[in-house]
N, C-alpha and C positions, 0 to 999 in steps of 0.2 A: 181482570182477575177478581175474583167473587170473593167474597170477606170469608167463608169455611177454609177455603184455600188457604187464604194468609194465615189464617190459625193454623193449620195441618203443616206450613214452613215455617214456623218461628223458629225450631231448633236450627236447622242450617243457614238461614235468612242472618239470625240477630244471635246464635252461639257457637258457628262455625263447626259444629256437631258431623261427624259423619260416621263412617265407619269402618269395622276390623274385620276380615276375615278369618274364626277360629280354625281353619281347614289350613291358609296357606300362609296368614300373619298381613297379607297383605292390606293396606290401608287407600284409603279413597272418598271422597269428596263431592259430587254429595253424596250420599246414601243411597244404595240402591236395596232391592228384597236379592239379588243374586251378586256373587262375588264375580267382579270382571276382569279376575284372572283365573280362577280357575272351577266357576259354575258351582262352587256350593251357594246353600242357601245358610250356613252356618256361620251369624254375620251376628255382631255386637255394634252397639253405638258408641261412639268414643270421640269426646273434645278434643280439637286439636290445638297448637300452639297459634297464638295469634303478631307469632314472626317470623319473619322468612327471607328470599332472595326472591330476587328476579332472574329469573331463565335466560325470557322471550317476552318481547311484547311489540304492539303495534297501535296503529293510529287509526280509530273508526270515523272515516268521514261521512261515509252512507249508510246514518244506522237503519235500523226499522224504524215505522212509523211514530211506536210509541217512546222512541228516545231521538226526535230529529233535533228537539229543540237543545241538549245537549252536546252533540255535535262540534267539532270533531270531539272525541277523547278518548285516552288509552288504555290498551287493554290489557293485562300481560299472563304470562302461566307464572305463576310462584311458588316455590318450593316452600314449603313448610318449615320449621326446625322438626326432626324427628321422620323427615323423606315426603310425604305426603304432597302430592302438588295439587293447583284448585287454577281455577283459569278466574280473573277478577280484575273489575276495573279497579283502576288506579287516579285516585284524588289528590290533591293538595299539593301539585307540582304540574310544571308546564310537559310537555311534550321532548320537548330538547334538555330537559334534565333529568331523564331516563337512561338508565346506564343497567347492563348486565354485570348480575351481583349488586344490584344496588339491593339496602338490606331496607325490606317495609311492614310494617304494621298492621294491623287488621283495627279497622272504625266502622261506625254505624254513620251510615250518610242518604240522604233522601236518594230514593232509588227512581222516583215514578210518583205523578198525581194520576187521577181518574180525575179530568175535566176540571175546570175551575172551583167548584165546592167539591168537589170528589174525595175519596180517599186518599192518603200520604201514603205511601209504600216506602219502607225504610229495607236500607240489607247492607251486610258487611262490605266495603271497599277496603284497600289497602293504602295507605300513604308515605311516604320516606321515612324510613328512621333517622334522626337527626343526630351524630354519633361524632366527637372531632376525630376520631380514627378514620373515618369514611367521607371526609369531608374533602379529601383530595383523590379524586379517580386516576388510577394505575392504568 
């Protein structure tokens, strides 16, 4: 990834920035230039909440090249507070302590180097929210 790039995603990368459709209300993750529900181009930017659920998620053992060293780790769709869902890895817990409806966070976590001097690529992960109401799974 070329460092213009990295500048051109800070807002969705590091403020979970996405957008609204003024045509149909609809909201969505990242950002697109057209609404992908119903094809306007009548689109605002708009922060989203950096809390949410887990849907769905899964375990990448074979990732691509540039995350093997990571390996396995999981991935899930998360619901937003306010409907919105984002598909996003998931940090700071094992794999067998993933649970649907578990309620997670949104943090800034090293995403990617370029090479051993290379650049750091940072971007939003989600982690558990730690809550005693949610500390015993139904």
């Amino acid at each position: 990834m070329r460092l213009p790039k990295v500048w051109r995603e800070i807002p969705q990368k590091y403020r979970l920035e996405g957008a609204i459709c003024k045509n149909c209300n609809f909201s969505f993750f990242p950002p697109r230039t057209v609404c992908p529900n119903c094809g306007s181009r009548e689109l605002h930017s708009q922060s989203f909440s950096h809390r949410g659920k887990v849907l769905s998620y899964t375990n990448i053992k074979k990732p691509s090249s540039d995350f093997e060293t990571y390996a396995p780790y999981p991935v899930a769709l998360v619901e937003l507070l306010g409907g919105t869902n984002v598909i996003c890895q998931l940090t700071d817990c094992d794999a067998d302590e993933i649970f649907i409806g578990m309620p997670v966070e949104a943090v800034l976590r090293r995403l990617k180097e370029d090479g051993e001097a290379g650049i750091v690529y940072y971007a939003i992960k989600f982690r558990p929210l730690i809550r005693t109401e949610f500390l015993t799974k139904k």
